[in-house]
BAPA-151507 format. One record per residue: chain; x, y, z of N, C-alpha, C in turn; residue number from 1; residue in three letters. Coordinates in Angstrom, 2 decimals. Example, Ala and Ser with C-alpha at 12.3 -4.5 7.8 and 13.67 -1.06 7.14 Angstrom:
 cadena    n.px    n.py    n.pz   ca.px   ca.py   ca.pz    c.px    c.py    c.pz num residuo
      A   13.19   -5.69    7.80   12.30   -4.50    7.80   13.20   -3.30    7.80   1     ala
      A   12.85   -2.25    7.08   13.67   -1.06    7.14   12.90    0.03    7.87   2     ser
//
This chain:
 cadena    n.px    n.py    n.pz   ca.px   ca.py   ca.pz    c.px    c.py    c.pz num residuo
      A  203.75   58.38  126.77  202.80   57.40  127.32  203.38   56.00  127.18   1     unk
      A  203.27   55.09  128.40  204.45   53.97  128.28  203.03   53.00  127.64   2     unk
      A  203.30   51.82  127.61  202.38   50.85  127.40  201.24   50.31  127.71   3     unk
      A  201.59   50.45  129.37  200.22   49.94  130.24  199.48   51.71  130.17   4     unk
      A  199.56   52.68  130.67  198.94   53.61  130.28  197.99   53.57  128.39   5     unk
      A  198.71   53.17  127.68  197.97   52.96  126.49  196.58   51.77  126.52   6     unk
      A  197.06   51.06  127.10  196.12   49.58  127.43  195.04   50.53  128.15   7     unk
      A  195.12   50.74  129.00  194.42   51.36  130.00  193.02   52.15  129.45   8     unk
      A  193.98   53.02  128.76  193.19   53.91  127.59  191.88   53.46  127.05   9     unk
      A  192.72   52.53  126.34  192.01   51.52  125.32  191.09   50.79  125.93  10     unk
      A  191.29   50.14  127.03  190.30   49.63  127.93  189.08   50.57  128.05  11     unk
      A  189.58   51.83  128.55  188.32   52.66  129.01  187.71   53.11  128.11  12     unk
      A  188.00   52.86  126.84  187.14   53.70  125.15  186.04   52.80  125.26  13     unk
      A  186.73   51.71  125.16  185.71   50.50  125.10  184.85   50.35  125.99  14     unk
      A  185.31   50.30  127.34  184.15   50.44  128.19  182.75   51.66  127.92  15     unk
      A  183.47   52.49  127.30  182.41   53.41  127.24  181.59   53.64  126.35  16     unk
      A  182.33   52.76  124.92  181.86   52.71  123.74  180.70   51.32  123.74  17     unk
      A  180.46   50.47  125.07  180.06   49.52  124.97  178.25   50.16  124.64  18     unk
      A  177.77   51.04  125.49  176.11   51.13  125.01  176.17   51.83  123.87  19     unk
      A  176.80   52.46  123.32  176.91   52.83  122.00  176.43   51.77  120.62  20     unk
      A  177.73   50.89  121.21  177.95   49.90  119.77  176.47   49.00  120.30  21     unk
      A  176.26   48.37  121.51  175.41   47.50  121.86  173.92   48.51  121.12  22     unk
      A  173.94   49.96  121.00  172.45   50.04  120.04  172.30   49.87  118.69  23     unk
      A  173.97   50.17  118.38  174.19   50.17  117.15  174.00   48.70  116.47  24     unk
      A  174.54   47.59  117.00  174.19   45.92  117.08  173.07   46.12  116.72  25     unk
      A  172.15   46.23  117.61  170.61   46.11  117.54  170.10   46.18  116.04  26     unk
      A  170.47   48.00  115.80  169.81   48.35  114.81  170.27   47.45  113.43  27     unk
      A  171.61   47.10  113.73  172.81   46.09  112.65  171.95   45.02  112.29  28     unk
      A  171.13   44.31  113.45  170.62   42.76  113.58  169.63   43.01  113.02  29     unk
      A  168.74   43.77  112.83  167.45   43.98  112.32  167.91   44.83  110.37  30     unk
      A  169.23   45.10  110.45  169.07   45.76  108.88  169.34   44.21  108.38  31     unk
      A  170.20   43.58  108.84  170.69   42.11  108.39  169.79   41.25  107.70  32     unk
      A  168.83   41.48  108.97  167.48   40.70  108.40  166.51   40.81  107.04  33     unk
      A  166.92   42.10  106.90  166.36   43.01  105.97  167.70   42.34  104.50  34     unk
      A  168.68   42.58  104.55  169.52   42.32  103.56  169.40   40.90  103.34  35     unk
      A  169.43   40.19  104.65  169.22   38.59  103.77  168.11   38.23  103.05  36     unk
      A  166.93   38.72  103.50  165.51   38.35  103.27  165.54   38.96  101.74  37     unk
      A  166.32   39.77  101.23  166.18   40.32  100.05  166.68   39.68   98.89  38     unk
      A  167.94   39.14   99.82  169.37   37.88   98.82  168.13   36.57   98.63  39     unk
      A  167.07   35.97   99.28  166.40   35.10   99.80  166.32   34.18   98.40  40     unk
      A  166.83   32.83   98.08  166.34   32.40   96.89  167.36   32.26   95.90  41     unk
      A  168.59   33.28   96.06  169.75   33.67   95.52  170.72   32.53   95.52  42     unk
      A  171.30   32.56   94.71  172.36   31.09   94.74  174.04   32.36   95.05  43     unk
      A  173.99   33.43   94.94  175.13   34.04   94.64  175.56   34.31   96.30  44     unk
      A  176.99   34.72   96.88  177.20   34.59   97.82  177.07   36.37   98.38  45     unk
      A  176.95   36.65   99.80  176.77   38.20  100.39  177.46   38.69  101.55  46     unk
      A  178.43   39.24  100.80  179.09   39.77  102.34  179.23   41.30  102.79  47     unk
      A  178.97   41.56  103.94  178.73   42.98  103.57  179.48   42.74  105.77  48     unk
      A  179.66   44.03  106.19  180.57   44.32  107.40  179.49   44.96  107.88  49     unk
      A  178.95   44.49  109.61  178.63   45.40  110.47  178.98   46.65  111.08  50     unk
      A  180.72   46.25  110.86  181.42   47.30  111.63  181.61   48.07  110.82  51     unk
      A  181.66   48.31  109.33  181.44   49.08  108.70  180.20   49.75  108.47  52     unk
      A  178.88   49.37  108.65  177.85   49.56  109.31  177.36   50.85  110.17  53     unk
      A  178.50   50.41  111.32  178.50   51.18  112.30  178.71   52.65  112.27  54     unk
      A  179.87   52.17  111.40  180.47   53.78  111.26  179.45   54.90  110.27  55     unk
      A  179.01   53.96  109.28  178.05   54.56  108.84  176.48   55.36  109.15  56     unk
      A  175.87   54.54  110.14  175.27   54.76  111.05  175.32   55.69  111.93  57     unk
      A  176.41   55.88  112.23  176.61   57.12  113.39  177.16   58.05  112.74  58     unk
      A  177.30   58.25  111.29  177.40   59.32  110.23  176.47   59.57  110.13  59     unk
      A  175.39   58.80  109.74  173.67   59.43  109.82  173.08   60.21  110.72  60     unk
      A  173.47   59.14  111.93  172.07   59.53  112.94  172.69   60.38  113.81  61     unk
      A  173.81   60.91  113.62  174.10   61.63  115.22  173.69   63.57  115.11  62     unk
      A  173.30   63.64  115.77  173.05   65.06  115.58  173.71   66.34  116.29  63     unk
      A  174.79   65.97  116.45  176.03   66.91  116.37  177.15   66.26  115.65  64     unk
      A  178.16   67.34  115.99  179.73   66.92  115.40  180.23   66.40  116.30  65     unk
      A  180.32   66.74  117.74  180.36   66.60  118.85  180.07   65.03  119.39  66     unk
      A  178.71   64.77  119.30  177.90   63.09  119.28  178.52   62.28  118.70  67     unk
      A  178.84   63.20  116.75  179.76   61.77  115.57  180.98   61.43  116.25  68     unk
      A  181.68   62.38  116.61  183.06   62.33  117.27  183.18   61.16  118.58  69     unk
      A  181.91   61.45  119.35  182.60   60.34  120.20  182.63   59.21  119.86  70     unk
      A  180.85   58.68  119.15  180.68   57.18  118.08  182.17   56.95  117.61  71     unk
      A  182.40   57.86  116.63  183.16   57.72  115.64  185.06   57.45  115.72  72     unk
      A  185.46   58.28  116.92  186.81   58.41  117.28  186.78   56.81  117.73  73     unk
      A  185.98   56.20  118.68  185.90   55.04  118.93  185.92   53.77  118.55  74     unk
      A  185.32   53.92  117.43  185.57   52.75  116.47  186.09   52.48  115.79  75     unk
      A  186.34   53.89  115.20  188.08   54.13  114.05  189.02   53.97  114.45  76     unk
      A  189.65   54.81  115.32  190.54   54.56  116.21  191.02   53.54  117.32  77     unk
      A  190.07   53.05  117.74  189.87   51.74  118.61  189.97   50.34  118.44  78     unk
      A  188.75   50.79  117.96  187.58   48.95  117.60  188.68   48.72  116.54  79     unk
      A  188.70   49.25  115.38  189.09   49.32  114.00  190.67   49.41  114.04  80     unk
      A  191.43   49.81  114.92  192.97   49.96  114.80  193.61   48.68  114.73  81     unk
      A  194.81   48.86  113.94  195.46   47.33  113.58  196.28   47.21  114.63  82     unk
      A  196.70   45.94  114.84  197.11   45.53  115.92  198.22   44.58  115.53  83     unk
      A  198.80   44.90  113.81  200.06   43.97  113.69  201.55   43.98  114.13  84     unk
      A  201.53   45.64  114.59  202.67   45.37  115.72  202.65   44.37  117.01  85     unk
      A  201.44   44.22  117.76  201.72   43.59  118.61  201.27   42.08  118.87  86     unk
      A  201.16   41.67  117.35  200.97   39.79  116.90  199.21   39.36  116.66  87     unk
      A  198.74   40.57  116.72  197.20   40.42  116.39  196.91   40.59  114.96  88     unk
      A  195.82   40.26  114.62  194.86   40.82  113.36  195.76   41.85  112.52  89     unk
      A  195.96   41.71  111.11  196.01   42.78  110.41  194.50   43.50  110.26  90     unk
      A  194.15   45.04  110.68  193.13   45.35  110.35  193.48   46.90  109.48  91     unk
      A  193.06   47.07  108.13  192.59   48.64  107.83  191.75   49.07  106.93  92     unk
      A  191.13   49.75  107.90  189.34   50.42  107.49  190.05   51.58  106.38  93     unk
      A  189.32   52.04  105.90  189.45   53.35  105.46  188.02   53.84  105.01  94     unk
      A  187.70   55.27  104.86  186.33   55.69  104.30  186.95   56.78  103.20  95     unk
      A  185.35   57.03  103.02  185.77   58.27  102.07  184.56   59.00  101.46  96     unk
      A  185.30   60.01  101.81  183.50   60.94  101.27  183.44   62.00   99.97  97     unk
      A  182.44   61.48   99.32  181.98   62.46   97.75  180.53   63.82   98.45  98     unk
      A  181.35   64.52   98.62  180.13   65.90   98.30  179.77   66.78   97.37  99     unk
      A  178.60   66.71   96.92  178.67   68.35   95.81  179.57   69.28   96.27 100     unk
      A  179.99   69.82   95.11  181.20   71.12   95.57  180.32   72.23   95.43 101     unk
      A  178.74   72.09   95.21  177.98   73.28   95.17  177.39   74.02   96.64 102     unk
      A  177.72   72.60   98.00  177.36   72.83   98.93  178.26   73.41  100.23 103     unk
      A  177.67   74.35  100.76  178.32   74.55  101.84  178.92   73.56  103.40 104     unk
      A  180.07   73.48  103.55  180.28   72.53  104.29  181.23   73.35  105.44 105     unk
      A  180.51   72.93  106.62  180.89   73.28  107.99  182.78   72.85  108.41 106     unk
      A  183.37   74.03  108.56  184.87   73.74  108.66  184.57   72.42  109.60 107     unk
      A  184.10   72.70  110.86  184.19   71.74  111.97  183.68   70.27  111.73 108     unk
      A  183.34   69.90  110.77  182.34   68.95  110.04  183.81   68.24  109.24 109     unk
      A  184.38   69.17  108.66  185.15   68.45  107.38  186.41   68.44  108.38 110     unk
      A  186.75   68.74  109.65  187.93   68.57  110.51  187.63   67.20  111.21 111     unk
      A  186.78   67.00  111.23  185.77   65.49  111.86  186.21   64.47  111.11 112     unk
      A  185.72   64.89  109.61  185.66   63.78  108.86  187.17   63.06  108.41 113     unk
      A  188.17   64.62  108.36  189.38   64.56  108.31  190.17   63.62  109.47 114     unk
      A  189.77   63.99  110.38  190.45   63.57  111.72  190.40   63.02  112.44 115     unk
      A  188.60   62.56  112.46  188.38   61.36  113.64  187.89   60.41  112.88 116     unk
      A  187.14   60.68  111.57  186.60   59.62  110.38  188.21   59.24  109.85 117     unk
      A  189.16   59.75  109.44  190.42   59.26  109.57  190.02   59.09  107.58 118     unk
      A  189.19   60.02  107.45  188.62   59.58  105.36  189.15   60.70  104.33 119     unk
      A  188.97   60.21  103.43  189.43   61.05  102.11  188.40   62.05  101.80 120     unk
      A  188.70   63.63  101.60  187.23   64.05  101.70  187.19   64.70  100.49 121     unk
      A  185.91   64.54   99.91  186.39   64.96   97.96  185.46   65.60   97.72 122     unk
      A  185.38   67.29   96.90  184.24   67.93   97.06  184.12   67.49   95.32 123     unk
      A  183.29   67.54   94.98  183.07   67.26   93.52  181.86   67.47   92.76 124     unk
      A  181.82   67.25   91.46  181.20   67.85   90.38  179.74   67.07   90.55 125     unk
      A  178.66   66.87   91.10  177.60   65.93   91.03  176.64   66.17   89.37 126     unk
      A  176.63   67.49   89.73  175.33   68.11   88.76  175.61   67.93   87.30 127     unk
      A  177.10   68.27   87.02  177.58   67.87   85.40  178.21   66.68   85.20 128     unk
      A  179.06   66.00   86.46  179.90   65.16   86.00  179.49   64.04   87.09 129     unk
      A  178.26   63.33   87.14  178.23   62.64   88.29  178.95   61.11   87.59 130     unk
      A  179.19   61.05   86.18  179.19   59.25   85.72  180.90   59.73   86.03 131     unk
      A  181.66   60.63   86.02  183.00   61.02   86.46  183.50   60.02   87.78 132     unk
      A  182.48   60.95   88.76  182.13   60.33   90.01  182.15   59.34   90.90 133     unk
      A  181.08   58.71   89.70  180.73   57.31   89.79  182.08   56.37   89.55 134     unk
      A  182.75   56.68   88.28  183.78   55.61   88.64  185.05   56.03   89.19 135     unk
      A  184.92   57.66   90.26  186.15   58.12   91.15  186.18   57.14   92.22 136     unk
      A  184.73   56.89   92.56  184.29   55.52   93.33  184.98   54.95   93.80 137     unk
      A  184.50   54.48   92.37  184.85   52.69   92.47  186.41   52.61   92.71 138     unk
      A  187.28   53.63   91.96  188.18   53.21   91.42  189.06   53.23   93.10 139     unk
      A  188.46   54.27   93.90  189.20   54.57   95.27  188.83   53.10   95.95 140     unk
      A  187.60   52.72   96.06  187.25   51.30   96.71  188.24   50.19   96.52 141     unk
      A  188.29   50.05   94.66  189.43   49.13   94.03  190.51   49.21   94.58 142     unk
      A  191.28   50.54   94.88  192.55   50.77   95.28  192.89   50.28   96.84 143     unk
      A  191.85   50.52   97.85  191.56   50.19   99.16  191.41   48.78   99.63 144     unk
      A  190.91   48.22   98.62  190.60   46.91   98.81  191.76   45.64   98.24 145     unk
      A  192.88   46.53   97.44  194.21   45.65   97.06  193.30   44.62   95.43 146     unk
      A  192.20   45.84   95.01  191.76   44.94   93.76  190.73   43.67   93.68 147     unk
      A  190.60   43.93   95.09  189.46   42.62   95.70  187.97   43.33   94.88 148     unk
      A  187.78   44.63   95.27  186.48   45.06   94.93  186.69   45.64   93.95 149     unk
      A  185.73   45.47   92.91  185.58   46.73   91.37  184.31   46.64   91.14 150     unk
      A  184.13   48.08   90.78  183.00   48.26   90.28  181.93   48.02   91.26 151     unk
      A  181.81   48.63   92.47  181.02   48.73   93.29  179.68   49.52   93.59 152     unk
      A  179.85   50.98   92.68  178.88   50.76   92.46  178.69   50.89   90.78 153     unk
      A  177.40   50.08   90.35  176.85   49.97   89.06  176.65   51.90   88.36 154     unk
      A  176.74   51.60   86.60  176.67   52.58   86.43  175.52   53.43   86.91 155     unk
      A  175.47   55.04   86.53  174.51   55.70   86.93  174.16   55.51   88.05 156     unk
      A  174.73   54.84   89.08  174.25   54.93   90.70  174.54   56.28   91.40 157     unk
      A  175.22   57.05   90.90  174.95   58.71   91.42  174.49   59.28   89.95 158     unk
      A  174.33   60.70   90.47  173.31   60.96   89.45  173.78   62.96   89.77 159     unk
      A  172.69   63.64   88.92  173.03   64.90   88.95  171.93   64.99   90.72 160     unk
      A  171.21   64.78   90.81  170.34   64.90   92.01  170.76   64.39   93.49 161     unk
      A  172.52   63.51   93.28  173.21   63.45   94.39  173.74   64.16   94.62 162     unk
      A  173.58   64.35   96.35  174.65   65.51   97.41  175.86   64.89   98.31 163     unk
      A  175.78   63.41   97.84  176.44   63.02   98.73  176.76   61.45   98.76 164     unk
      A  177.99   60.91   98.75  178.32   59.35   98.86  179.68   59.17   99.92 165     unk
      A  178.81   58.30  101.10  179.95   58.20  101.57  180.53   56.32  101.49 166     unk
      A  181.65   55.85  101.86  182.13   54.96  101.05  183.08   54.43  102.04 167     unk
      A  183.16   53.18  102.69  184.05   52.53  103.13  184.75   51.33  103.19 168     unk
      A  185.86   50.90  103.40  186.25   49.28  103.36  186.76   49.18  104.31 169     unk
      A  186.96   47.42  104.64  187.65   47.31  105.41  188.71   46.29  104.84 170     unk
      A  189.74   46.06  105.28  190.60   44.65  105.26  190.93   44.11  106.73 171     unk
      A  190.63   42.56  107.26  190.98   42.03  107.95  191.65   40.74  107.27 172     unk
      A  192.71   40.50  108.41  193.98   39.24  108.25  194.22   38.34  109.55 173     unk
      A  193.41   37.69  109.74  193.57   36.90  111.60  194.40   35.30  111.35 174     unk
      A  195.05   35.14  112.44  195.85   33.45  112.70  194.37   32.92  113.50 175     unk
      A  194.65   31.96  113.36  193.57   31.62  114.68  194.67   31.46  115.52 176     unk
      A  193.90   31.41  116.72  194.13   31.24  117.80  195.08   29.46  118.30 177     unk
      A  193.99   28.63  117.65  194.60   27.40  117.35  193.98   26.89  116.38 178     unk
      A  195.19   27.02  115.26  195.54   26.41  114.43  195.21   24.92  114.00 179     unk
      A  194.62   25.26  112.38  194.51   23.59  111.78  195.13   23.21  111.32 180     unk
      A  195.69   21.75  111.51  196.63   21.26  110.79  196.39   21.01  109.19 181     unk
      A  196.95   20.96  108.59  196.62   21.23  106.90  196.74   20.10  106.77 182     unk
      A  197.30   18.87  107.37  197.02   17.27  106.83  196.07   16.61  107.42 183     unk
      A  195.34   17.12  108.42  193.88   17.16  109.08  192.82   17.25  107.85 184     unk
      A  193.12   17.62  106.78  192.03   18.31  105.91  191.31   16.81  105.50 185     unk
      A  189.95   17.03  105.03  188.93   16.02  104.88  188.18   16.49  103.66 186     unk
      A  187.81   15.69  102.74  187.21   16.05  101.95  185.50   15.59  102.45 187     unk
      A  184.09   16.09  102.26  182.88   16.07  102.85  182.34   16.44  101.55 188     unk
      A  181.04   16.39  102.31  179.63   16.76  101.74  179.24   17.73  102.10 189     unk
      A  179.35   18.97  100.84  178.66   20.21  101.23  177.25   20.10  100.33 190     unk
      A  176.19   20.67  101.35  174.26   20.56  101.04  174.68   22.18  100.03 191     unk
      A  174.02   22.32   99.28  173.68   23.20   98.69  172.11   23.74   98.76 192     unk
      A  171.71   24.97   98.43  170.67   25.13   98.87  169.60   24.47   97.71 193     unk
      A  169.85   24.14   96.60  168.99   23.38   95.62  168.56   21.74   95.49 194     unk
      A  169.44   21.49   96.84  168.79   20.23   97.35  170.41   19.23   96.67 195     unk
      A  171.35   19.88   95.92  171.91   19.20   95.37  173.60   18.93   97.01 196     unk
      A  174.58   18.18   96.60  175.73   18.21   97.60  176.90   18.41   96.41 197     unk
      A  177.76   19.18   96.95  179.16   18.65   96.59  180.74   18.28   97.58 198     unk
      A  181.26   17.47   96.61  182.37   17.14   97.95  183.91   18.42   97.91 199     unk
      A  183.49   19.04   99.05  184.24   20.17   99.64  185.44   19.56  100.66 200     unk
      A  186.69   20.28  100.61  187.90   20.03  101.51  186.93   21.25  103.18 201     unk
      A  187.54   20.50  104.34  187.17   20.61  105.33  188.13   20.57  106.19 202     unk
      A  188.43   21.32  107.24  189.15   21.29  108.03  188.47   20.68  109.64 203     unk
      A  189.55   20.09  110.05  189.03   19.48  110.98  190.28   19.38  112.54 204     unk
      A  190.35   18.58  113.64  190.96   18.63  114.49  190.85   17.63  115.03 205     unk
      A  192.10   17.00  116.09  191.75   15.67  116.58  191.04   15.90  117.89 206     unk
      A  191.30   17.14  118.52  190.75   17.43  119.84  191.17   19.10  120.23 207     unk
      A  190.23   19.70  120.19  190.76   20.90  120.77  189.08   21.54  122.05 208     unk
      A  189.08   22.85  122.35  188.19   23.86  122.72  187.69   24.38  122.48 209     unk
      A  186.71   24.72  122.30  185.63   25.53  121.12  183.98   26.33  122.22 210     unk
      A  183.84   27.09  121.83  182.08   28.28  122.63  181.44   27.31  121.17 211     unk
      A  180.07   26.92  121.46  179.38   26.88  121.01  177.97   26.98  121.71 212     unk
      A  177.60   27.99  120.86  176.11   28.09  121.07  175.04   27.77  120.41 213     unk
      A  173.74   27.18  121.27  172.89   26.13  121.03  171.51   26.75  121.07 214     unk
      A  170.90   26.98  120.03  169.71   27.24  119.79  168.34   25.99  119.32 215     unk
      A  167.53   26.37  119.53  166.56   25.26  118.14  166.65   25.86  116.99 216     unk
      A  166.85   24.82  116.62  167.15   24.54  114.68  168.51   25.18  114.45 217     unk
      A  169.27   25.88  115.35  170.69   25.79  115.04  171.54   26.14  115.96 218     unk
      A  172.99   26.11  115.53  174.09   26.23  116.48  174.88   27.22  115.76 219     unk
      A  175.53   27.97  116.75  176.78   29.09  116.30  178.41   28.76  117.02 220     unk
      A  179.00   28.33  115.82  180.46   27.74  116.70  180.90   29.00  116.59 221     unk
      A  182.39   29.41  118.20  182.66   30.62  117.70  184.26   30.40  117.45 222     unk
      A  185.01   30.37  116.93  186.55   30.12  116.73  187.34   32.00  116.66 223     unk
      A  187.95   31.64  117.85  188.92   33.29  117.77  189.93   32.64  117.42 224     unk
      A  190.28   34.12  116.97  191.64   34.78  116.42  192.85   35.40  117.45 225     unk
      A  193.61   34.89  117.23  195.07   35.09  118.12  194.98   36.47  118.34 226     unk
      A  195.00   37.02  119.81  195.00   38.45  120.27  196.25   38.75  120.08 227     unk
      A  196.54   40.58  119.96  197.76   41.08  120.08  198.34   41.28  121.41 228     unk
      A  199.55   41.25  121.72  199.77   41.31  123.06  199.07   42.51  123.94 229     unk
      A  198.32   42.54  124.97  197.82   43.79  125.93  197.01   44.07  125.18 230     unk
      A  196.44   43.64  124.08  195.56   44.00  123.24  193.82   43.58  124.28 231     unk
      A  193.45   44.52  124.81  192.18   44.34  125.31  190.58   43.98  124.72 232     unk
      A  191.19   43.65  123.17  189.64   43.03  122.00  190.09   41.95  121.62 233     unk
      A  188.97   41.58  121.39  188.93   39.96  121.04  187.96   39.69  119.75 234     unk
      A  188.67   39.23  118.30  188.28   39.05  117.23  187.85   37.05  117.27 235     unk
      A  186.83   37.02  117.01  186.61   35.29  116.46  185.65   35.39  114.81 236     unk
      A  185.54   34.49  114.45  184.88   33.93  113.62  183.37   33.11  114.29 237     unk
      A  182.07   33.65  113.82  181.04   32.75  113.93  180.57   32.01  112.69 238     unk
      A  180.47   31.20  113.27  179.53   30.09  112.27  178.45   29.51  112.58 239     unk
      A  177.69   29.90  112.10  176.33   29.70  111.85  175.80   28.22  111.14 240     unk
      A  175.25   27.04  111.90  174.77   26.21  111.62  174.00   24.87  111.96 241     unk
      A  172.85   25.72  110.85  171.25   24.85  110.64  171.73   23.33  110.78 242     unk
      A  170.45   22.53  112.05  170.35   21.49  112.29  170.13   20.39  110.73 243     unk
      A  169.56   21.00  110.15  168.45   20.01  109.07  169.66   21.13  107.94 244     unk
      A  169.50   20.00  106.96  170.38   20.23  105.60  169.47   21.37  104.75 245     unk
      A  168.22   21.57  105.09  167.10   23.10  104.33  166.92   23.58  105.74 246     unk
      A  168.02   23.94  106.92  167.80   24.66  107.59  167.96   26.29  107.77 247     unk
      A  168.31   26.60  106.20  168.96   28.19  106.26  167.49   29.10  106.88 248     unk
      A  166.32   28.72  106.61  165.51   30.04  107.17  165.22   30.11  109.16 249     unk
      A  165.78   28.99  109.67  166.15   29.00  111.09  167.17   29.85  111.45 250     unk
      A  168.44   29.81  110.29  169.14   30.94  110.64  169.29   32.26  110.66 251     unk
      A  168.59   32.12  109.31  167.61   33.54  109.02  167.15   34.91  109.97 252     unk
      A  166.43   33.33  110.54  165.31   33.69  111.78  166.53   35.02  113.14 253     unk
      A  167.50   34.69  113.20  167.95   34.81  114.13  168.26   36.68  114.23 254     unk
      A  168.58   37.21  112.68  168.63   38.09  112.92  167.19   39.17  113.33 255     unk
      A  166.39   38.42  113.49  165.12   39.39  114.07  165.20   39.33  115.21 256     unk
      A  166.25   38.55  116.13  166.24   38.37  117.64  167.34   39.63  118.38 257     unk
      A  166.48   39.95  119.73  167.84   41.22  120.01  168.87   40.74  120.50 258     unk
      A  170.30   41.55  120.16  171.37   41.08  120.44  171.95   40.37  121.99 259     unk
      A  170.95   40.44  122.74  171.25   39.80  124.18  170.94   38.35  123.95 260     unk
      A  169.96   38.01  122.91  169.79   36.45  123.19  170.72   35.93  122.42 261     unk
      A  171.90   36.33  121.30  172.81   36.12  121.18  174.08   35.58  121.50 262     unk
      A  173.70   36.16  123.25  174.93   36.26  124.12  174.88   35.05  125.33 263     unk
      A  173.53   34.59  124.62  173.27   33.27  126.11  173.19   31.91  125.22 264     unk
      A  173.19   31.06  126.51  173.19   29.78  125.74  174.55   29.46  125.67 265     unk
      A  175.91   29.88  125.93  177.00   29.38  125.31  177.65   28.23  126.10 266     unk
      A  178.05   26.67  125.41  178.33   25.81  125.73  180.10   25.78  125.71 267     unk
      A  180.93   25.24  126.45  182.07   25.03  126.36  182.73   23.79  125.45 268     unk
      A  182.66   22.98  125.07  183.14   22.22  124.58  184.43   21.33  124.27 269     unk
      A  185.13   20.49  124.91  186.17   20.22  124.17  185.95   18.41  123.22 270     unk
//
C-alpha cells in the first residue's frame, strides 16, 4: 500500500467514525460537567482525557464484539496513532485490562481486546489477592506514563467483590504550529480563584492568526499543533477564558451545552 492509498484510508475511518465520536462528545460534555462540578471549590488542579473517555465508553456500552471493534479499531488505531514519523504529534495510548481469573472469558472478546484495544490483558487473583492487584495497577500506569503517574489508584480501590478494571493512558508531545518566541515571554497577573493574583511568565506574540470563539461571559482561543505530513487530523489546544476575573462558573456552564454550539461562533483573528 503506497502512501496516498494509506491517506485515503485514514480519511475514510474518520469519515465514518465521525457520528460515532460526535455521540460519544455529547455523552463526554455532560460527564465533564459532572467531574468539574464535583472538583467545584477545589484549589488542586484536574486533568483527566476525553479521548481516553471514549475508548472507555465504547468498552461499556457496545453490545457486541463486533459494535466494540468498529468504535474501537477507530480510535486506537486512527484517532490515537502517532504520527512522529511524519513531523506530527508524538502520540501513545495504551490500555490495559484486570479480570478475575475466576471468570469465563469469550476467546473472541480477549482477541478484541488483544488486537483492536491494542491492551495488556491480565487475568488475575481478585477474591484473595485484590491489594496485589491494586498496586499491579498502578505500577503498569507508572510504567506507561514515563513516571508521570503513581499511585493512581488509592489503596483498597479493588477489592475481593471486583470482576474487573480496565485502565488507560495516554502521552501526547505537539510543536505548535506557530511558534513562541521565548524572548517574547512577559511576566503578568495570574487571578487565582481565592480572589488573590500572582505574577506568572506568559507567552505572547507580536502578530500572528488565531480561531477564537466568542460566547457571553467567555471566549475559547484555539492554537493547533503542527500536522504530520498527509496526515488528515488536526490536533490544537483550547483555552478557555472567563470575561470577569470570578468568571470560572460561566465556563463551567459550557459543558452542559451540546457539542454543536461548540462549533459556532468562531472568529478569525489576526
Amino acid at each position: 500500500m503506497d502512501l496516498k492509498e494509506s491517506v485515503n484510508d485514514q480519511y475514510d475511518i474518520l469519515e465514518n467514525l465521525k457520528g460515532s465520536v460526535g455521540n460519544l462528545n455529547d455523552i463526554i460534555l455532560r460527564l465533564t460537567q459532572h467531574v468539574i462540578a464535583s472538583t467545584a471549590g477545589k484549589t488542586s488542579n484536574l486533568v483527566f482525557s476525553p479521548a481516553l473517555l471514549s475508548v472507555i465508553l465504547s468498552f461499556v456500552a457496545a453490545s457486541s464484539p463486533d459494535e466494540l471493534n468498529a468504535v474501537s479499531s477507530g480510535i486506537v488505531t486512527t484517532i490515537l496513532a502517532d504520527s512522529t514519523p511524519s513531523g506530527g504529534p508524538t502520540i501513545s495510548a495504551a490500555n490495559g485490562v484486570w479480570i478475575e481469573k475466576t471468570l469465563y472469558v469469550e476467546p473472541s472478546f480477549k482477541d478484541l481486546l488483544l488486537n483492536s484495544y491494542k491492551a495488556a490483558f491480565n487475568q488475575v487473583d481478585f477474591r484473595t489477592k485484590a491489594d496485589e492487584v491494586n498496586k499491579e495497577v498502578n505500577s503498569w500506569v507508572e510504567e506507561q506514563t514515563n513516571g508521570l503517574i503513581t499511585d493512581l489508584l488509592p489503596p483498597n480501590s479493588a477489592s475481593s467483590w471486583t470482576d474487573l478494571i480496565f485502565a488507560n493512558a495516554l502521552f501526547f508531545n505537539g510543536r505548535w504550529d506557530k511558534k513562541f518566541d521565548p524572548s517574547l515571554t512577559e511576566d503578568s497577573d495570574f487571578h487565582l480563584l481565592d480572589g488573590t493574583k500572582v505574577r506568572v511568565p506568559f507567552m505572547t506574540r507580536d502578530s500572528f492568526t488565531f480561531h477564537l470563539n466568542v460566547y457571553e461571559a467567555f471566549k475559547v482561543l484555539n492554537l493547533p499543533y503542527r500536522e504530520g505530513r498527509e496526515d488528515s487530523r488536526g490536533f490544537s489546544m483550547q483555552i478557555y477564558l472567563p470575561d470577569e476575573k470570578d468568571g470560572l462558573p460561566a465556563v463551567r456552564f459550557l459543558a452542559s451545552l451540546p457539542l454543536a454550539f461548540l462549533l459556532t461562533s468562531t472568529q478569525l483573528l489576526t
